[in-house]
SEDRENKOL-830405 format. One record per residue (C-alpha): residue number from 0; residue in one letter; x, y, z. Coordinates in steps of 0.2 Angstrom, whole numbers, plus 5000, padded with zeros to 4 digits. Example, Ala and Ser with C-alpha at 12.3 -4.5 7.8 and 13.67 -1.06 7.14 Angstrom:
SEDRENKOL-830405
{num: 0 | residuo: a | xx: 5062 | yy: 4978 | zz: 5039}
{num: 1 | residuo: s | xx: 5068 | yy: 4995 | zz: 5036}
This chain:
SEDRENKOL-830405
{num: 0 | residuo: x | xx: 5841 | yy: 5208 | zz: 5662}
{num: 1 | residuo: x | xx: 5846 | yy: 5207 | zz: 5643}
{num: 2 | residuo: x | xx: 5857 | yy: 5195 | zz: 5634}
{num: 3 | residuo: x | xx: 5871 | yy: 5209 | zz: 5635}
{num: 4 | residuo: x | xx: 5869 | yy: 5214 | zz: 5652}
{num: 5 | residuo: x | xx: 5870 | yy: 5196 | zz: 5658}
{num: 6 | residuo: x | xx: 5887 | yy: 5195 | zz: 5647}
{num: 7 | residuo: x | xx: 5892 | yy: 5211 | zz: 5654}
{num: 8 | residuo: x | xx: 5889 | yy: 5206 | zz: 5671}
{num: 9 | residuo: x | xx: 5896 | yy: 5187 | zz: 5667}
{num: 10 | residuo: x | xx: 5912 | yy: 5196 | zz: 5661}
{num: 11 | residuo: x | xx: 5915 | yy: 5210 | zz: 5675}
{num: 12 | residuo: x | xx: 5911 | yy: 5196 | zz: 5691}
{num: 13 | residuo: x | xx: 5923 | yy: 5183 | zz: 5682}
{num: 14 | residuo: x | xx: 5936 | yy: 5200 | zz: 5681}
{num: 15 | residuo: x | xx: 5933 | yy: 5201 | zz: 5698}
{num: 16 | residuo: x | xx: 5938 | yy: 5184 | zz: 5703}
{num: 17 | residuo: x | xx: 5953 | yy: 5182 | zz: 5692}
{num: 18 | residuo: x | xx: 5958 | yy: 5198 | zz: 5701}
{num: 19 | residuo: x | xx: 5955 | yy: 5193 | zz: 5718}
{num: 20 | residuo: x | xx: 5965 | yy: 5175 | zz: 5714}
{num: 21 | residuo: x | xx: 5979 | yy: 5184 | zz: 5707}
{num: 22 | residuo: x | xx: 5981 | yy: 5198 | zz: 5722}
{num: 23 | residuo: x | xx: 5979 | yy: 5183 | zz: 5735}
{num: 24 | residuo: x | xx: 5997 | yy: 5174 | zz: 5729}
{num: 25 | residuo: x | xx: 6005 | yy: 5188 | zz: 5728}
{num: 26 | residuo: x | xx: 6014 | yy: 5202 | zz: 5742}
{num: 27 | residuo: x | xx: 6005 | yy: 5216 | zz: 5747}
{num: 28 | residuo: x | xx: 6017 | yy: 5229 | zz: 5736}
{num: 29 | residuo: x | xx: 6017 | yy: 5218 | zz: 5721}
{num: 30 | residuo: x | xx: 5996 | yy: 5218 | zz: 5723}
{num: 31 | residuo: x | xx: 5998 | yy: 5236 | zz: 5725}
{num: 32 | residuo: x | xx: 6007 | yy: 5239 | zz: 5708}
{num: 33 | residuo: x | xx: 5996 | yy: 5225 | zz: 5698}
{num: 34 | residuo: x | xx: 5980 | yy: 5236 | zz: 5706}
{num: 35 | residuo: x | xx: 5986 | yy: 5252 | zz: 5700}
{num: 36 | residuo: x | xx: 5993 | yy: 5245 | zz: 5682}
{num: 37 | residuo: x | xx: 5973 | yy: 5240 | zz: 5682}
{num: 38 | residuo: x | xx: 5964 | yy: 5254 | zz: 5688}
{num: 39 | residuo: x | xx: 5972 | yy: 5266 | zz: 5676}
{num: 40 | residuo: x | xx: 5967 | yy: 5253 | zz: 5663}
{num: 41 | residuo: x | xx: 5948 | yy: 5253 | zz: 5668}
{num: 42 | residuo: x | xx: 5949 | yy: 5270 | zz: 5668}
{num: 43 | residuo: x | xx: 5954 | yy: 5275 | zz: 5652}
{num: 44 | residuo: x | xx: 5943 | yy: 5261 | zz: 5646}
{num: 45 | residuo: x | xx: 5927 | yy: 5269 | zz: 5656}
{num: 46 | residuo: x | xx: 5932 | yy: 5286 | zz: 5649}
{num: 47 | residuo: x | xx: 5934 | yy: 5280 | zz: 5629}
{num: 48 | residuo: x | xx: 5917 | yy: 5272 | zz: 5632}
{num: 49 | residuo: x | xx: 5908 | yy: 5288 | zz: 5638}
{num: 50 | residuo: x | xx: 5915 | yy: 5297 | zz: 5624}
{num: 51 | residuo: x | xx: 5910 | yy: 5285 | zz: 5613}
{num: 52 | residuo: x | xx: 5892 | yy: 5283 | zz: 5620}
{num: 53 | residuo: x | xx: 5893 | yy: 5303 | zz: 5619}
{num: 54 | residuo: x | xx: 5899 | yy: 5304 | zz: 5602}
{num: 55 | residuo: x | xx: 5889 | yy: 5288 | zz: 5592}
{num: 56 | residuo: x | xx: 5877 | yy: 5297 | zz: 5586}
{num: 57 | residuo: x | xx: 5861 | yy: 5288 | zz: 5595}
{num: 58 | residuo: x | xx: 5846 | yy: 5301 | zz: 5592}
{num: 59 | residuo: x | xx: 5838 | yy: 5298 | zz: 5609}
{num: 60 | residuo: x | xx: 5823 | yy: 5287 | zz: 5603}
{num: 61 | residuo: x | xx: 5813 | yy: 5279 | zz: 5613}
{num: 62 | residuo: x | xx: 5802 | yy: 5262 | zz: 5611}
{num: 63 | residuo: x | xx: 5788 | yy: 5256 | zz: 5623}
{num: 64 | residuo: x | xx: 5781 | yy: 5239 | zz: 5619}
{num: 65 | residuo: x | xx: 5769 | yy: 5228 | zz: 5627}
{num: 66 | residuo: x | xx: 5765 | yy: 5236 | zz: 5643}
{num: 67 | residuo: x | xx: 5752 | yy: 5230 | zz: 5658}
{num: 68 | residuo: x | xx: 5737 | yy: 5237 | zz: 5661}
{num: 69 | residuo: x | xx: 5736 | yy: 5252 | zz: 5676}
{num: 70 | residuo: x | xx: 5724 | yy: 5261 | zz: 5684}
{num: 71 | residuo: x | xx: 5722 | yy: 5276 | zz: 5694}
{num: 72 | residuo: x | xx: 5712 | yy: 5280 | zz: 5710}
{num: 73 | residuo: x | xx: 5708 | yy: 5297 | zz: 5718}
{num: 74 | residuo: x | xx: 5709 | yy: 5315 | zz: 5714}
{num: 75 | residuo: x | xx: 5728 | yy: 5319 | zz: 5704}
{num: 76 | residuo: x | xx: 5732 | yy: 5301 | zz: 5701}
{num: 77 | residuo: x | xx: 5739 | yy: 5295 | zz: 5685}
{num: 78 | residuo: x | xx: 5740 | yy: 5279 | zz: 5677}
{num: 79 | residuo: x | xx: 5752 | yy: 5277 | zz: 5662}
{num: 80 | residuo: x | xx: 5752 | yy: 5259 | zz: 5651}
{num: 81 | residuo: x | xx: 5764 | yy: 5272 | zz: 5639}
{num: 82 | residuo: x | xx: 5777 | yy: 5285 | zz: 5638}
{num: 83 | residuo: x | xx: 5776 | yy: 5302 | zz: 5648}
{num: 84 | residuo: x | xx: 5789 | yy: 5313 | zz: 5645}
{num: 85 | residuo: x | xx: 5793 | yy: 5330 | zz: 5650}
{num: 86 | residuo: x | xx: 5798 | yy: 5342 | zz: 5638}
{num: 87 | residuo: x | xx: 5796 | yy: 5330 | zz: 5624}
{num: 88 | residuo: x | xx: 5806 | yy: 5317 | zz: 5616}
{num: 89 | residuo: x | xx: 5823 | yy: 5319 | zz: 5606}
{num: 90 | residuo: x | xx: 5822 | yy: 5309 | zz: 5591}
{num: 91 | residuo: x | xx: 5810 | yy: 5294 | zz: 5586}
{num: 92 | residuo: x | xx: 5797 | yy: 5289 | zz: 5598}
{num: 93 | residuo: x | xx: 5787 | yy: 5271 | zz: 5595}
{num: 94 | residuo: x | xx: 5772 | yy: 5268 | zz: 5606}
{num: 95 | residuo: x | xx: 5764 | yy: 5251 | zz: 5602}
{num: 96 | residuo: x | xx: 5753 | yy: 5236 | zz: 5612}
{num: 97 | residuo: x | xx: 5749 | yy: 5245 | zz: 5626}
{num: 98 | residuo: x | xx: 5737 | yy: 5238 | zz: 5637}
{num: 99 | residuo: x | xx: 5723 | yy: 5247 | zz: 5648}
{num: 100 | residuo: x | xx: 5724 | yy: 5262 | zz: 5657}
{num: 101 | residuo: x | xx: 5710 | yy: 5266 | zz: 5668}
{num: 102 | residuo: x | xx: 5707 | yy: 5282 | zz: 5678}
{num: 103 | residuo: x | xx: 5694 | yy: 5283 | zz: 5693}
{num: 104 | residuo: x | xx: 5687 | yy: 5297 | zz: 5704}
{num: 105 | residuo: x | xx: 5696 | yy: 5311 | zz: 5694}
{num: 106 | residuo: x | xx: 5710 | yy: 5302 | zz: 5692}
{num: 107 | residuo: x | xx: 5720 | yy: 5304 | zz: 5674}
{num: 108 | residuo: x | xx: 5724 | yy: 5289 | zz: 5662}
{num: 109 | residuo: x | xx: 5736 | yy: 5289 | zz: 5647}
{num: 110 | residuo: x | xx: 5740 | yy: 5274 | zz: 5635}
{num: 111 | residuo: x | xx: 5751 | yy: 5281 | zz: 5620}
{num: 112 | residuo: x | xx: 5761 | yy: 5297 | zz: 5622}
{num: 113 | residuo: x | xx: 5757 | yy: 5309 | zz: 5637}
{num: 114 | residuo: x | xx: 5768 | yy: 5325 | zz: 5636}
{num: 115 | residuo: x | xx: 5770 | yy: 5337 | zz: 5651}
């Protein structure tokens, strides 16, 4: 997990708690008004997120970087130490310091970009 993804998860489990402390001093009808007030707020923040993501103009690159070696046995098999995509890739694509792919017994092996 990334620096972020530990904040975010850091952030939403201390939410939590906060929450849960809150709803156990107060009634159940008061709880059930503070819970609504807040999930109308996490909702129109999930939704202004989404359109964000939607609309921030990422161009769908993708990066693959220091990968472990693999190796594939048997008729059909595939080993992959890079990126296999179907269809292609929209936008940038970086493929760099992959280690070893090995293919045995008619197996296939791939270490930069494989399309299918």
């Amino acid at each position: 997990m990334g620096g972020r993804q530990r904040a975010v998860a850091g952030l939403t489990g201390l939410a939590v708690a906060v929450l849960a402390g809150v709803f156990c001093f107060l009634s159940w009808d008061r709880a059930n008004q503070v819970a609504g007030i807040v999930s109308a707020l996490v909702g129109v923040v999930a939704l202004g997120t989404g359109v964000l993501a939607l609309v921030s103009g990422r161009d769908g690159s993708v990066r693959v970087v220091n990968t472990g070696p693999a190796t594939a046995v048997g008729a059909g098999s595939h080993a992959n130490t890079g990126l296999t995509a179907q269809g292609g890739v929209r936008g940038g694509m970086e493929v760099d310091g992959t280690a070893e792919a090995r293919a045995e017994d008619g197996g296939r092996a791939n270490t930069g970009y494989d399309q299918l």
